[in-house]
Steps between C-alpha positions, in 0.01 A plus 500: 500500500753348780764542226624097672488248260430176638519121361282186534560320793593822691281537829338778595267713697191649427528861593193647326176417368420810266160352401248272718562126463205298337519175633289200470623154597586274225642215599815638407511808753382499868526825575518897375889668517588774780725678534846352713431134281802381376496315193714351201520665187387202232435722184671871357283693309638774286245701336319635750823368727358338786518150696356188516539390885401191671458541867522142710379407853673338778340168367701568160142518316425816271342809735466687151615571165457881427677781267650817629701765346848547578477815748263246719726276568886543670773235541427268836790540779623190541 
């Protein structure tokens, strides 16, 4: 674990993927995370700790909705 507790609403990059991403399009997700995304943290999960992050285009619509563990994810330099 990163040890850095983060918040909703808190943006940050993906630096990880420690598994393979299944993805299928849903009509809610266009797209499979990589790694250097940056995304909004919409949901804090405690037990296993880990994030719910929402990742958006340049178009503002969803890219994807995916859950990573805290030591995949680091703060985004603003």
């Amino acid at each position: 674990m990163s040890g850095q507790a983060f918040d909703p609403y808190d943006v940050v990059r993906i630096k990880a993927l420690r598994e393979p991403v299944h993805f299928e399009p849903d009509g809610t997700s266009r797209r499979a995370p990589q790694v250097g995304d940056v995304a909004t943290i919409i949901e804090v999960y405690e037990n296993p700790p880990g994030y719910e992050l929402e990742c958006s285009g340049s178009d503002g619509m969803t890219e994807w909705l995916y859950a990573f563990s805290p030591d995949a994810i680091e703060f985004e330099k603003m």
